[in-house]
C-alpha positions as CSV (number, residue, x, y, z in Angstrom):
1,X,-32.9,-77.8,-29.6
2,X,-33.3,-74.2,-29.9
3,X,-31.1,-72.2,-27.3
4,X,-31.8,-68.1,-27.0
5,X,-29.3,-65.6,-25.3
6,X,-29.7,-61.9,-25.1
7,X,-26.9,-60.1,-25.9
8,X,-26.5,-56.4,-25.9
9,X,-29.8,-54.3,-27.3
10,X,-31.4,-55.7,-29.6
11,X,-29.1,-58.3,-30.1
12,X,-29.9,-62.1,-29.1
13,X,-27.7,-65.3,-30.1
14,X,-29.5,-68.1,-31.1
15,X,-28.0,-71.8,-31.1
16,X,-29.8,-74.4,-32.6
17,X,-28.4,-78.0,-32.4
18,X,-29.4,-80.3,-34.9
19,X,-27.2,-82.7,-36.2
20,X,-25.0,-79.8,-36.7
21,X,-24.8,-77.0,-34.0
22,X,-25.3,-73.5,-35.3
23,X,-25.3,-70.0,-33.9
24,X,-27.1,-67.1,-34.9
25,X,-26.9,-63.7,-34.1
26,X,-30.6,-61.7,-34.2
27,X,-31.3,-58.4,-34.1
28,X,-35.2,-57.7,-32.9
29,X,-37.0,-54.6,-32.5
30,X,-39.2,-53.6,-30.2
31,X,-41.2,-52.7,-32.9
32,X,-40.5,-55.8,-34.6
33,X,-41.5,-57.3,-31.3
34,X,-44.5,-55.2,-31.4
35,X,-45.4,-55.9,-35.2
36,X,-45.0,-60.0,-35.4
37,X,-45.9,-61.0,-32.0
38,X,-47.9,-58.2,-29.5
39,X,-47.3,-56.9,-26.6
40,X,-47.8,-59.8,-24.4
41,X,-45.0,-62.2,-26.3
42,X,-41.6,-62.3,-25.4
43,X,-38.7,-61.6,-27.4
44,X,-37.5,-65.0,-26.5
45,X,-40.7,-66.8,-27.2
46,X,-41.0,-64.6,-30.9
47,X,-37.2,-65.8,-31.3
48,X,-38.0,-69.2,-30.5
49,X,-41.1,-69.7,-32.7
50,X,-39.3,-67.5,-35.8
51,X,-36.8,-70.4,-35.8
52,X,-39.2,-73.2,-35.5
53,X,-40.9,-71.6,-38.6
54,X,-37.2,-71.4,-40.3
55,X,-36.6,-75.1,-39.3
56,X,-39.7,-76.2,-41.1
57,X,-38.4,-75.0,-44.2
58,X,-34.6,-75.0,-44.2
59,X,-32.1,-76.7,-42.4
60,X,-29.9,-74.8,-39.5
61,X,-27.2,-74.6,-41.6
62,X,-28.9,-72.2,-44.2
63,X,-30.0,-70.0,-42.3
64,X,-28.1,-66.7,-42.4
65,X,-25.5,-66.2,-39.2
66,X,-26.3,-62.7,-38.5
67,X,-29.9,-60.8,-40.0
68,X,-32.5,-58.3,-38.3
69,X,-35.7,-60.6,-37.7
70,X,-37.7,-58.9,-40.8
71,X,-35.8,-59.9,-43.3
72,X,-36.9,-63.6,-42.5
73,X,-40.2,-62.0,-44.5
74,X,-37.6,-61.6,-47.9
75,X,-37.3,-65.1,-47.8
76,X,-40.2,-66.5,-47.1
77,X,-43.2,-64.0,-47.7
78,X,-45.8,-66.3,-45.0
79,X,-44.0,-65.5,-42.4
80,X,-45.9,-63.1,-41.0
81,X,-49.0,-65.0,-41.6
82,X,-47.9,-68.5,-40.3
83,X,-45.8,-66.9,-37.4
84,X,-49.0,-66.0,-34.7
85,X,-49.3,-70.6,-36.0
86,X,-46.0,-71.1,-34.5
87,X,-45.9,-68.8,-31.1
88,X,-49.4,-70.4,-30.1
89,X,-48.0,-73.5,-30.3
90,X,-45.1,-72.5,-27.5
């Protein structure tokens, strides 16, 4: 289960529970906002399929505690590709 929480600009805390419960501090854009998911996509929806993607290839545990949203890109260069896969699937 995939938990989202805004904190303060541009902040969000993300918990996901899986076996393990982790928590994951986000830091999105608008522009990021803007550049991976439109302007009729919310943060929490972008956050929520970002970590679905992440899931898919990593367990909760490895992913990073605290990053800005790009650098999930660094990582895992299909991101940006795969991601409009993941929000349409809600």
């Amino acid at each position: 289960m995939i938990r989202i929480e805004k904190l303060e600009d541009p902040e969000w805390l993300v918990t996901v529970e899986k076996g393990t419960t982790t928590t994951h501090r986000v830091r999105v854009s608008p522009a990021d906002l803007l550049r991976f998911a439109g302007p009729d996509v919310s943060t929490e929806k972008l956050l929520e399929a970002s970590f679905r993607f992440l899931l898919e290839r990593e367990s909760n545990t490895s992913i990073l505690s605290s990053f800005h949203l790009p650098v999930i890109q660094r990582y895992f260069p299909e991101f940006e590709d795969e991601l409009p896969r993941y929000l349409a699937k809600g």
